[in-house]
C-alpha positions as CSV (number, residue, x, y, z in Angstrom):
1,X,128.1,-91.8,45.5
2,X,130.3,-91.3,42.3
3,X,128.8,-91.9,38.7
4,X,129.2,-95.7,37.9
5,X,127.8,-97.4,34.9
6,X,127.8,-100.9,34.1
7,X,125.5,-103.5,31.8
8,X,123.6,-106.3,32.0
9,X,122.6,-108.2,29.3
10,X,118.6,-109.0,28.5
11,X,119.2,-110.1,25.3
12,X,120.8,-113.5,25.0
13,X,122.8,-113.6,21.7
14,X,122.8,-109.4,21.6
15,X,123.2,-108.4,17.9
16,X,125.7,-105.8,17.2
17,X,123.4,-103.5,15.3
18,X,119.7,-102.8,14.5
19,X,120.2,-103.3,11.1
20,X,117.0,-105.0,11.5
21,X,115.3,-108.3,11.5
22,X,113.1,-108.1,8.7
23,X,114.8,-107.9,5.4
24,X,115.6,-111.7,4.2
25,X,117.6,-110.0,0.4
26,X,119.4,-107.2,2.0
27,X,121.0,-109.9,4.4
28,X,120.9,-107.5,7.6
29,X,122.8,-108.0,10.6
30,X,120.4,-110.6,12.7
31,X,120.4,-111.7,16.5
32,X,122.2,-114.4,17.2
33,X,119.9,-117.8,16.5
34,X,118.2,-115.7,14.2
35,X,117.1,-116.9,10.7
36,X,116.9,-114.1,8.2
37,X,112.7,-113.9,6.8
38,X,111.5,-114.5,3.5
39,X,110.2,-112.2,1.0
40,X,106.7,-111.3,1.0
41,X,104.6,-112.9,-1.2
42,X,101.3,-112.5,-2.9
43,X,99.4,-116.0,-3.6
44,X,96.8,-115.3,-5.8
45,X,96.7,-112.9,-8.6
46,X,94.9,-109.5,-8.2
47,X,90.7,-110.1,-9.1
48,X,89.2,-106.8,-10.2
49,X,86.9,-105.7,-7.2
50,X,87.7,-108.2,-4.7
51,X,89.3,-107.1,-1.3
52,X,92.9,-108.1,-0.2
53,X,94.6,-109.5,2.7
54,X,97.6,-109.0,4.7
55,X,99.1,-111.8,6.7
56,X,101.8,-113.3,8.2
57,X,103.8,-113.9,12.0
58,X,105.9,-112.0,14.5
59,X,108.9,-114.1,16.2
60,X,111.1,-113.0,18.7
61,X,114.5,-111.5,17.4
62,X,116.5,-113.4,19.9
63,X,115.1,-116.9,19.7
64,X,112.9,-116.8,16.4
65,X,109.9,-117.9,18.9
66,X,106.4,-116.9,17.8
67,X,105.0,-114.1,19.9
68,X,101.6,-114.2,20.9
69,X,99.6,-110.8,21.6
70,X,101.8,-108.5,19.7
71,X,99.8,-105.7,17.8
72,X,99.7,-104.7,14.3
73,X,98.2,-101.5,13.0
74,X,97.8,-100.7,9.8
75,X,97.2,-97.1,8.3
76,X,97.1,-96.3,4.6
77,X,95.2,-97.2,1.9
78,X,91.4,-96.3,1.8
79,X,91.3,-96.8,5.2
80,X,89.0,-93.7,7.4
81,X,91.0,-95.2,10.9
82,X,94.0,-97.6,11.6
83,X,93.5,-101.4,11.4
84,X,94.5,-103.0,14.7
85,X,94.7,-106.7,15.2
86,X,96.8,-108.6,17.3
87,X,98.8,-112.5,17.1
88,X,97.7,-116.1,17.8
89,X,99.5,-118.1,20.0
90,X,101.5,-119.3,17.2
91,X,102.6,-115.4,16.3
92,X,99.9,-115.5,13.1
93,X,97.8,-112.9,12.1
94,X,95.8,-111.8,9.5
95,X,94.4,-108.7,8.1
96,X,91.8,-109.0,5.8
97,X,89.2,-107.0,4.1
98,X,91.2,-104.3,2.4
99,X,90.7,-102.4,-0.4
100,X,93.9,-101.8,-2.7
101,X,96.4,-99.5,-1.9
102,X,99.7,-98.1,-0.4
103,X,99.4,-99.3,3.3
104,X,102.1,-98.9,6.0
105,X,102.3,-102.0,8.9
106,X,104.3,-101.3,12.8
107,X,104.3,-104.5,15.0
108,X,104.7,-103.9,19.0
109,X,104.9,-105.7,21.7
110,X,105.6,-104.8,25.7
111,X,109.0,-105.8,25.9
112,X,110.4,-105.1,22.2
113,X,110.8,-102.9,20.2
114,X,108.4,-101.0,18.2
115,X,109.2,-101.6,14.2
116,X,107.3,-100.8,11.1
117,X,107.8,-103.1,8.3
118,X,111.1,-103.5,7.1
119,X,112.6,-101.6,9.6
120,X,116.1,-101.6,9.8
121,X,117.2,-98.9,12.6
122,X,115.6,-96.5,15.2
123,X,113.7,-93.5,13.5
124,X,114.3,-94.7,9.9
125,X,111.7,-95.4,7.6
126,X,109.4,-98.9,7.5
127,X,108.7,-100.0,3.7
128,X,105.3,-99.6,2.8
129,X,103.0,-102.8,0.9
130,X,101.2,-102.3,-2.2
131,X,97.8,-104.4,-2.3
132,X,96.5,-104.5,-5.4
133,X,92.4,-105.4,-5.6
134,X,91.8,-109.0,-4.1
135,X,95.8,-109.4,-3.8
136,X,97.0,-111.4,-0.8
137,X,100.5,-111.0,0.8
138,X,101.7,-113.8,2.5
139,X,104.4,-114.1,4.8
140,X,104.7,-110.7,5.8
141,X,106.9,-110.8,8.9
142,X,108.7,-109.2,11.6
143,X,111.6,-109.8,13.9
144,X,111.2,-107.9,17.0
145,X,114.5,-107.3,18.8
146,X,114.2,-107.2,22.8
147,X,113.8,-103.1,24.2
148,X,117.2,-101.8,25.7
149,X,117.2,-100.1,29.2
150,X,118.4,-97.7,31.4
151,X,118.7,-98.1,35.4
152,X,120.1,-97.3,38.5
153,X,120.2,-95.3,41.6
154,X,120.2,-91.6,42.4
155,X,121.1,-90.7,45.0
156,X,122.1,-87.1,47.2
157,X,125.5,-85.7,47.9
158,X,126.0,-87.9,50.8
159,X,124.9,-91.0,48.6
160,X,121.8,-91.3,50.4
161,X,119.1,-92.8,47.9
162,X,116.0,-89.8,46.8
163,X,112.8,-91.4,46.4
164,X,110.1,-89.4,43.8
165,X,113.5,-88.0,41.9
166,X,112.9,-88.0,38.0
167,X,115.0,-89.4,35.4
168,X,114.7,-88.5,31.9
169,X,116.8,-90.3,29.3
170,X,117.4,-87.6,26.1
171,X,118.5,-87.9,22.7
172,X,120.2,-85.3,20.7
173,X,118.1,-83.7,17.8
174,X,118.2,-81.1,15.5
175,X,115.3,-79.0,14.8
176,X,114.6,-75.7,12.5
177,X,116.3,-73.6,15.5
178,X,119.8,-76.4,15.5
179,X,120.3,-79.3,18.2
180,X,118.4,-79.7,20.8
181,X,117.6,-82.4,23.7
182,X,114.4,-84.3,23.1
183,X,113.1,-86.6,25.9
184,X,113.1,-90.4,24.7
185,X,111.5,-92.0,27.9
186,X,111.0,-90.8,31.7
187,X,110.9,-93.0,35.0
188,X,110.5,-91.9,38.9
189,X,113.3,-93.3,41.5
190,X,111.3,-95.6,44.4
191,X,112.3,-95.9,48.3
192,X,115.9,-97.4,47.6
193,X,116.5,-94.3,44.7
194,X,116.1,-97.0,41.8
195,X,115.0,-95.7,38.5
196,X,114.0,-97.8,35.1
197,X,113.2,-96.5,32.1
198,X,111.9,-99.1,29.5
199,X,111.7,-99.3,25.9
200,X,114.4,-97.4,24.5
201,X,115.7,-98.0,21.1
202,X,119.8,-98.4,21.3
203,X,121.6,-95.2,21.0
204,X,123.6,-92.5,23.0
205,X,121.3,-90.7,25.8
206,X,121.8,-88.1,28.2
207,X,120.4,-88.1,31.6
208,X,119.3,-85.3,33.6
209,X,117.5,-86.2,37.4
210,X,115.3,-83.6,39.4
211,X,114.0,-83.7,43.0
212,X,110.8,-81.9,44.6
213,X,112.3,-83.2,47.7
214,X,113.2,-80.0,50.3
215,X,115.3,-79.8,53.2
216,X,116.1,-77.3,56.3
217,X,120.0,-76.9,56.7
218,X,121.7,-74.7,59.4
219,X,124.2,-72.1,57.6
220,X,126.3,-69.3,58.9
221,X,123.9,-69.4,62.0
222,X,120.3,-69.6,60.3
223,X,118.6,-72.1,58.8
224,X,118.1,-72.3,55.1
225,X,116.1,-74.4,53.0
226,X,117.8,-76.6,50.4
227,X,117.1,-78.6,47.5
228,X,118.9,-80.4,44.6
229,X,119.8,-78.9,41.4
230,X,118.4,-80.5,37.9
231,X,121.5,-82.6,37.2
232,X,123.0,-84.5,34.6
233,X,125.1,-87.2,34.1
234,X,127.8,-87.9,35.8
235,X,126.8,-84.6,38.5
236,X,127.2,-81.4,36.9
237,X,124.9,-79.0,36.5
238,X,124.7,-77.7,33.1
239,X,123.8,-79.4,29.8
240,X,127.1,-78.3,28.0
241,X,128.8,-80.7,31.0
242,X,126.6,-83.2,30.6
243,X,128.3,-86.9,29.3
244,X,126.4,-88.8,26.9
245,X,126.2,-92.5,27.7
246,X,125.6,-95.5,24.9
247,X,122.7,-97.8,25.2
248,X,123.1,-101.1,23.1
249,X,120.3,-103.3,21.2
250,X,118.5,-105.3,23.9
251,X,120.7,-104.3,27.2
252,X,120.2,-102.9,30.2
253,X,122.5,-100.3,31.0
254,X,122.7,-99.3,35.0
255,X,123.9,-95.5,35.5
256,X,124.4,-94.3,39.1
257,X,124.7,-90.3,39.7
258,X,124.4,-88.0,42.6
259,X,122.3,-84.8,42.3
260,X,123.7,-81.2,43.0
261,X,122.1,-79.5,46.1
262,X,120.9,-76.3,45.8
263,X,118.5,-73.5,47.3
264,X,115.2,-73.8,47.4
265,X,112.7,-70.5,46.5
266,X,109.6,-69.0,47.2
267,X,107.7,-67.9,44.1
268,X,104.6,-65.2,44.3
269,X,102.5,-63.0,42.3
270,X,99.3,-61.8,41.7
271,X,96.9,-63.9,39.0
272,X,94.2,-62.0,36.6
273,X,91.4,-63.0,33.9
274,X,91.7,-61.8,30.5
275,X,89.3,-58.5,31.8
276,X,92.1,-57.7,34.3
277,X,90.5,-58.9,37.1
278,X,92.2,-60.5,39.8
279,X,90.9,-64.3,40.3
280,X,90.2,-65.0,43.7
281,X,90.2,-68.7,45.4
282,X,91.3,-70.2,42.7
283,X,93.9,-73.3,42.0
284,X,97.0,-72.2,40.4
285,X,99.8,-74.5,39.8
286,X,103.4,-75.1,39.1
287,X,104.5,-77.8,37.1
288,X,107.5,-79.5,35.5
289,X,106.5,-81.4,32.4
290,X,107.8,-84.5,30.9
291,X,107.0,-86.4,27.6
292,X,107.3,-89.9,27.9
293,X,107.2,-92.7,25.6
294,X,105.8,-96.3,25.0
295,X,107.7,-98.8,23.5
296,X,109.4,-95.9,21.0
297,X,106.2,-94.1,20.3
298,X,105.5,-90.3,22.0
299,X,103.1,-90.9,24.4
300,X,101.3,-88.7,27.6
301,X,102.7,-86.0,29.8
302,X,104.0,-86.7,33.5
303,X,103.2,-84.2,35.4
304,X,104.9,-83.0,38.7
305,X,102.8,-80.3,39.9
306,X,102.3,-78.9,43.5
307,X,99.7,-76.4,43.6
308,X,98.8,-73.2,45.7
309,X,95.3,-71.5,46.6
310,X,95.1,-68.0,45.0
311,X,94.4,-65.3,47.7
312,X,90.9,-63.1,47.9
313,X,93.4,-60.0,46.9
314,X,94.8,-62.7,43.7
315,X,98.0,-62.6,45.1
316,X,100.0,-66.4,45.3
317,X,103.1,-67.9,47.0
318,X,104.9,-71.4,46.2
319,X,107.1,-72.5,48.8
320,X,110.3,-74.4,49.1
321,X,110.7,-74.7,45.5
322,X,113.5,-76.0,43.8
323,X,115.6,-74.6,41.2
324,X,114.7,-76.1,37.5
325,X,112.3,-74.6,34.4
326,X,108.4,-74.5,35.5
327,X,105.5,-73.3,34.2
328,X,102.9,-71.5,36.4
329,X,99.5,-73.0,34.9
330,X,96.1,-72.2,35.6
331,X,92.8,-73.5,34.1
332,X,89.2,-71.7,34.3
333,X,86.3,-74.3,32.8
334,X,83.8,-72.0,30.7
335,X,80.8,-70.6,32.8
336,X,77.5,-68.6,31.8
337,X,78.0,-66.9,28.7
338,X,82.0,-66.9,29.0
339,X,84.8,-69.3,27.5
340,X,87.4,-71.2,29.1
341,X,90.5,-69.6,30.2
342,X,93.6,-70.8,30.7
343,X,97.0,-69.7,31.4
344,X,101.1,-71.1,31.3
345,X,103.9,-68.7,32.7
346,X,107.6,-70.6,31.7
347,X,109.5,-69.6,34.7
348,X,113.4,-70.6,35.5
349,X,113.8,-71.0,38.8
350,X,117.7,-70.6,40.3
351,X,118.8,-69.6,43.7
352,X,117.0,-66.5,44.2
353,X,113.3,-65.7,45.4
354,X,111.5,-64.7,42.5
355,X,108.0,-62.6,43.4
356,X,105.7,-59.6,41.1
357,X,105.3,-62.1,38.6
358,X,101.5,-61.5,37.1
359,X,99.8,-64.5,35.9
360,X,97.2,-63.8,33.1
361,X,94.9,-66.1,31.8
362,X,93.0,-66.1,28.3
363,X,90.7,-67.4,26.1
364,X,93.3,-68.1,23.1
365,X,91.9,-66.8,19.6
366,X,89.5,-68.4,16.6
367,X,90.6,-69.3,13.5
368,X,87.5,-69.7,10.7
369,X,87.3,-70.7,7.6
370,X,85.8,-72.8,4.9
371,X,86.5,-76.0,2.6
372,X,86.6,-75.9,-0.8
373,X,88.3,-77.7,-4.0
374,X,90.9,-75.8,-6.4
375,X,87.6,-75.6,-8.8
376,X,85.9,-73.7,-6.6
377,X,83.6,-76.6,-6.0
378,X,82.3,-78.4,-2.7
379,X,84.1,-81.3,-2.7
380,X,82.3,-84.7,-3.8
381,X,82.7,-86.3,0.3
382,X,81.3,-86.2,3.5
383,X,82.7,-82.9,5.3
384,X,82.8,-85.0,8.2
385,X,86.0,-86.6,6.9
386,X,88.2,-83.4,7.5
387,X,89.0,-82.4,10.4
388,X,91.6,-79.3,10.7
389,X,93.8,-78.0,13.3
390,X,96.4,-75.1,14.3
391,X,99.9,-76.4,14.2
392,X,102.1,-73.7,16.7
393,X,105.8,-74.4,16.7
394,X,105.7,-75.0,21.1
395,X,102.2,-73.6,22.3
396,X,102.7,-71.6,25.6
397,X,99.1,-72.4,27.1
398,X,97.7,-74.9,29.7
399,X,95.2,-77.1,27.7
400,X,91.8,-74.9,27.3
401,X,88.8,-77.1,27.7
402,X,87.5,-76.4,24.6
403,X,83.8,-77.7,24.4
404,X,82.5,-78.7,21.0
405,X,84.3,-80.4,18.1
406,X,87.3,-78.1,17.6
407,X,88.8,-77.8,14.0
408,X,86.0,-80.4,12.6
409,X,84.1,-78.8,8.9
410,X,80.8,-78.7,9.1
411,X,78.0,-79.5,7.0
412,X,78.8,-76.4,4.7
413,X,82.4,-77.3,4.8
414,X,83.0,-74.2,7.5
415,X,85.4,-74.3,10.4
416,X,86.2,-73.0,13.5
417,X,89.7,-73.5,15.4
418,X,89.2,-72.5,19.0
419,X,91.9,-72.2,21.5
420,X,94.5,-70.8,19.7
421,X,97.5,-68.6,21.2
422,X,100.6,-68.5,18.7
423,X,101.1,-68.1,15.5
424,X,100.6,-71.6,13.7
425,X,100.4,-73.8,10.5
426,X,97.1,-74.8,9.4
427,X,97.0,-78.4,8.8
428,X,94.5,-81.6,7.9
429,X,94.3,-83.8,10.7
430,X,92.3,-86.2,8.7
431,X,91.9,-86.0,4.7
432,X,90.5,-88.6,2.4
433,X,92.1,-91.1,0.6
434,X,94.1,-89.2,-2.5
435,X,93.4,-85.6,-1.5
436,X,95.5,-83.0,0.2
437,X,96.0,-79.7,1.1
438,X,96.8,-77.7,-2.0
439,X,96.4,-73.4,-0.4
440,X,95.7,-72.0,2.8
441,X,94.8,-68.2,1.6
442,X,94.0,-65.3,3.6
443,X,92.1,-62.6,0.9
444,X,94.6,-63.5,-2.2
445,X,98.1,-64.5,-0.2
446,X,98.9,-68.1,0.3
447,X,100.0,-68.9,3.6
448,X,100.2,-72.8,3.4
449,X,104.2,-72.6,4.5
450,X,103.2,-69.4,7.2
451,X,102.3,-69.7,10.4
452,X,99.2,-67.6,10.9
453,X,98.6,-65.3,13.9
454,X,95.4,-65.3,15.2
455,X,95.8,-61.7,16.6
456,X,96.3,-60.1,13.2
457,X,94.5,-62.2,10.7
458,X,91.1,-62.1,11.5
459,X,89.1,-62.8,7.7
460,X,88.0,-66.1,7.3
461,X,90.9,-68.3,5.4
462,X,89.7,-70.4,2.4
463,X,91.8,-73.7,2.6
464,X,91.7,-75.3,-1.1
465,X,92.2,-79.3,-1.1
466,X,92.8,-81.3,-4.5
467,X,93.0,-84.5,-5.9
468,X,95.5,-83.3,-8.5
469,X,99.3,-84.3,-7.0
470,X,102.7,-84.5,-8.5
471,X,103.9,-88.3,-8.1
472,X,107.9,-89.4,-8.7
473,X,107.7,-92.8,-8.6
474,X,111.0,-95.0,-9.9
475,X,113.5,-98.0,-8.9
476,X,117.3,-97.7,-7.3
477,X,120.2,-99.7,-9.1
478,X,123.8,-100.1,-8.0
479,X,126.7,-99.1,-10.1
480,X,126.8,-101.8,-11.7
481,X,123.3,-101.5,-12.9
482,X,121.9,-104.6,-10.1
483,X,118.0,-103.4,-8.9
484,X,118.4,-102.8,-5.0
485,X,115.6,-103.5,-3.0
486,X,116.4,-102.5,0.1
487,X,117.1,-98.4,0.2
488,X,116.1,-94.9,1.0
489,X,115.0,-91.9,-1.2
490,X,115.6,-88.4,-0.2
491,X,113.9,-85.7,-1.9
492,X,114.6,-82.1,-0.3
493,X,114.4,-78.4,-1.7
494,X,117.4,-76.2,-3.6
495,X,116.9,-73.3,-1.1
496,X,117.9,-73.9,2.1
497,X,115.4,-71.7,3.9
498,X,112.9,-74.5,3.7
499,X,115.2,-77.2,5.6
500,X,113.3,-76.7,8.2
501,X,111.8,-79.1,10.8
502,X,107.9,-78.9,9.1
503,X,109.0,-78.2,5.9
504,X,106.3,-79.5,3.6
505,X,109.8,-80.1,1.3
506,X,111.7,-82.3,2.7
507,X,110.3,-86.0,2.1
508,X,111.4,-89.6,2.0
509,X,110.4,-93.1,0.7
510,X,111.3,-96.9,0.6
511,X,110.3,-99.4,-1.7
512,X,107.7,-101.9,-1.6
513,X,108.0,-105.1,-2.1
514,X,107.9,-104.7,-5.8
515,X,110.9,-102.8,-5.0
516,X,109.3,-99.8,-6.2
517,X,109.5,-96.3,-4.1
518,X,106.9,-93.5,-4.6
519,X,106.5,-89.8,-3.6
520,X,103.2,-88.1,-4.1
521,X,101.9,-84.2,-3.1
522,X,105.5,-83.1,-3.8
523,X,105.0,-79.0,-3.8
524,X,106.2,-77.5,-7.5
525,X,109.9,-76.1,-7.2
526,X,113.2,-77.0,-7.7
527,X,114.6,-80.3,-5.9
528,X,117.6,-82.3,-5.1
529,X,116.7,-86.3,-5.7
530,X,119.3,-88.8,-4.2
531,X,119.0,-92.5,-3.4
532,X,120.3,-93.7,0.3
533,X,121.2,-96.6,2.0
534,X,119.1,-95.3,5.0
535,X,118.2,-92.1,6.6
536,X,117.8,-91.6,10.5
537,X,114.6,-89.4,10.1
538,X,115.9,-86.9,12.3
539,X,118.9,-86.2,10.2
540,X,116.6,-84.6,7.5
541,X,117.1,-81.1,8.9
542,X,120.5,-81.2,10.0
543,X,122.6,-79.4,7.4
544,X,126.1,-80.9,7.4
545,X,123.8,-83.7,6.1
546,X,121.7,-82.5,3.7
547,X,124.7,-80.8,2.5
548,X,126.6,-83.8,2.0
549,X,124.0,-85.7,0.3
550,X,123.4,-82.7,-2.1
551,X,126.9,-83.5,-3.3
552,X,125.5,-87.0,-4.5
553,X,122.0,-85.6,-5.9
554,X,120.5,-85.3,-8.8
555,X,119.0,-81.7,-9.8
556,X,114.8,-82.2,-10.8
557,X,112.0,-79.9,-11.0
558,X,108.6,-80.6,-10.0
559,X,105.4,-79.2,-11.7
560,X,102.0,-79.1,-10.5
561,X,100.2,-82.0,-11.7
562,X,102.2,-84.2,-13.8
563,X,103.8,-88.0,-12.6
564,X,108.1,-88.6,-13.2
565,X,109.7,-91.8,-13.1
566,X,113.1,-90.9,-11.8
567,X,115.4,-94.1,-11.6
568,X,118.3,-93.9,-9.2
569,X,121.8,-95.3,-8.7
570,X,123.1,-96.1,-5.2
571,X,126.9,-95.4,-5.1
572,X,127.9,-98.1,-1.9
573,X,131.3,-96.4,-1.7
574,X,129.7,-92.5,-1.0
575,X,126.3,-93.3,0.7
């Protein structure tokens, strides 16, 4: 079967951009039938101690009808955990309760599109709300625009349909090591070879298919076992080849391709603990790994293992396997007086046998440490509000079953990170309202912006939190000197070794609905300030454009304590 793609509208009235749905000022581009949405307003002035409410509907982009069961979560504030509730049958709902604050607000709902507040393109910033005490914001609204989707049949070189083949739809990104494919949804091909892969934002993809499926051929007298090649659109076998195709707002786009046939291997070796004894009667497997998403947020793994029993001698053989990147995996639970153990081999996988691999599995490394504030003092809350964990850049291992509360501080404000195998960033999972990570030191060296290896630091770290945090807060004005409500500031380091993808450096904001942006914890060091009309969040470490919108910043230098008000001025004919 050749490559064909075609669309099918399901969106009636398609708009022509996600320039979305729920800014009423900034007049974006709307669905068709679509009425822009008011401002948010607050109905009765703050009260001193008194608790503050959130409310308002969610209406379909398309038709402006009220949805019913959509979800709202709201994270922020004071609050310990999100705030979930979901609409009425009228598309009302109400959040009340809330102690003041900077809150942020995402709508969903299974057919649409994902969207923080104020929202106006796929991986762009939402605008936060500020509730003052006993504040309530009315008519705080969303516009969900329909999901966009990708279909259609794969198929083999003859253009006969594979059932079980996966299709993942990618998206170009640039991360600290340049651009790179991310996966933006997954789906598996049924009995006729269809594929569907739901809830995609609108945007250029490229899509790769695999098969597990295997085959006996005869060739040049003997028979051979075959199977197909990972492929990419439109049939070639290499991501350089690969043709990008364009997904628009709330369509479904049907793409057709063939996969490449190839040979299919045997892969064998011999599996050991971390002692160096070989494992016997054991489960190992081999594995291909997809992330998938729901409705635009990362979600679970699918897995397409097959599996093969280890030998008494330790030695393994997969059969009939396909060329494509695996990982050899292998989990042992913990036992009497021994951890778990775990073990991932990244194996490519072409047209040749590959065998004397040695699989080796291990218990990963401890990280300790206490809690303490930049005074030296405990720190005046609950330890069980912290929670820490080991950041690695792409960990290497099959998921140890680590028993216990991994990473959580203890009653005196100790930790203990089990499990880990590369070198990694020490982060807060979970922090208190207004406090942040200030140090991560190791005898007297600072490591916050290191990635510590277990292997050779083995002291206990001392990670210092404070309450004590450089704020910019200001407005944005045009040239002509008109407040814009509706815009993005980009704050981002002068040295270009920390434009990297975790920089703690690199940050953005939009307003609230005062109009107002703010930037807290901002590291001390020299900056580059610049207002935006909007900023894809995975441009921010891509450098053609931070160096083009270093050209239009503004030079500032942040302290360690003290608060800036930095107004802006948004130049419509360079952003």
């Amino acid at each position: 079967m050749s490559p064909l793609v075609t669309a099918r509208n399901v969106w009636f009235g398609v708009a022509v951009s996600l320039a979305l749905a729920v800014d009423a000022t900034a007049q974006p581009l709307l669905p068709l039938g679509a009425s822009p949405l008011p401002e948010v307003k607050g109905n009765r002035a703050p009260a001193q101690g008194q608790s503050g409410v959130i409310r308002g509907r969610v209406l379909a982009g398309d038709t402006n009808a009220p949805l019913r069961r959509a979800r709202l979560i709201l994270t922020g504030g004071a609050l310990s955990e999100s705030l979930v509730t979901t609409t009425d049958g009228q598309g009302h709902y109400e959040l009340g309760d809330l102690p003041p604050g900077r809150y942020n607000l995402v709508a969903m709902r299974n057919g649409y599109l994902r969207l923080s507040y104020r929202q106006r393109r796929p991986n762009a910033l939402g605008q936060p709300l500020e509730l003052a005490p006993g504040q309530v914001l009315e008519r705080v609204d969303f516009l969900l625009p329909r999901m966009s989707i990708l279909s259609g049949i794969v198929t083999d070189e003859t253009g006969e349909p594979l059932e079980g083949s996966t299709v993942t739809a990618y998206r170009k990104v640039w991360t600290s090591d340049g651009s790179r494919l991310s996966p933006a949804g997954v789906a598996v091909t049924d009995a006729s070879g269809t594929y569907r892969i739901l809830s995609l934002p609108p945007g250029d993809y490229v899509l790769q298919g695999t098969s597990s499926e295997a085959w006996t051929v005869e060739k040049l007298g003997h028979r051979e076992t075959v199977s197909s090649v990972p492929t990419f659109y439109p049939g070639v076998g290499s991501e350089e080849n690969a043709q990008a195709v364009h997904v628009p707002l709330g369509q479904e786009l049907a793409v057709d391709f063939a996969l490449v046939p190839g040979r299919a291997v045997s892969v064998s070796g011999v599996a050991y603990n971390s002692k160096g004894e070989v494992l016997a009667n054991k489960t190992l497997f081999l594995a291909q790994e997809t992330i998938t998403t729901t409705n635009g947020m990362r979600g679970g793994i699918v897995r397409m293992p097959r599996s093969t029993q280890i030998s008494g001698d330790g030695s393994f053989r997969f059969k009939d396997v396909p060329p494509g990147k695996y990982k050899i995996e292998l989990s042992l639970p913990p036992g009497e007086g021994r951890p778990a153990e775990a073990a991932a081999v990244p194996i490519t996988i072409s047209d040749v046998d590959v065998d004397g691999l040695s699989v080796v599995s291990t218990p990963g490394a401890e990280i300790r440490g206490s809690v303490e504030t930049e005074t030296g003092r405990v720190p005046p809350f609950n330890p069980s509000r912290v929670a820490l964990v080991a950041r690695s850049r792409a960990s290497s291992l099959f998921p140890l079953k680590i028993e216990g509360e991994n990473g959580k501080v203890q009653r005196d404000w100790t930790f203990v990170i089990r499990g880990v195998v590369d070198p990694a960033l020490i982060r807060p999972v979970t922090l208190p309202e207004g406090w942040f990570l200030k140090n991560v030191y190791v005898g007297a060296r600072d490591l916050i912006n290191s990635r510590i290896d277990p292997a050779e630091v083995r002291e206990p770290l001392r990670v210092v939190l404070t309450d004590k945090v450089s704020v910019i807060d200001g407005t944005v004005v045009d040239r002509r000197g008109t407040p814009v409500d509706d815009f993005t500031v980009l704050i981002f380091p002068v040295s270009e070794e920390s434009w990297t993808s975790e920089s703690r450096f690199i940050r953005t904001a939009r307003p609230d609905q005062n109009h107002r942006y703010r930037i807290t914890n901002i590291p001390a060091g020299e900056y580059y300030l610049v207002g935006l009309d909007d900023v894809d969040s995975e441009e921010l470490i891509d450098p053609g454009f931070l160096q083009d919108a270093k050209r239009l910043a503004s030079h500032v230098v942040i302290g360690g304590t003290e608060s800036q008000t930095i107004n802006l001025t948004l130049d419509a004919d360079k952003r």
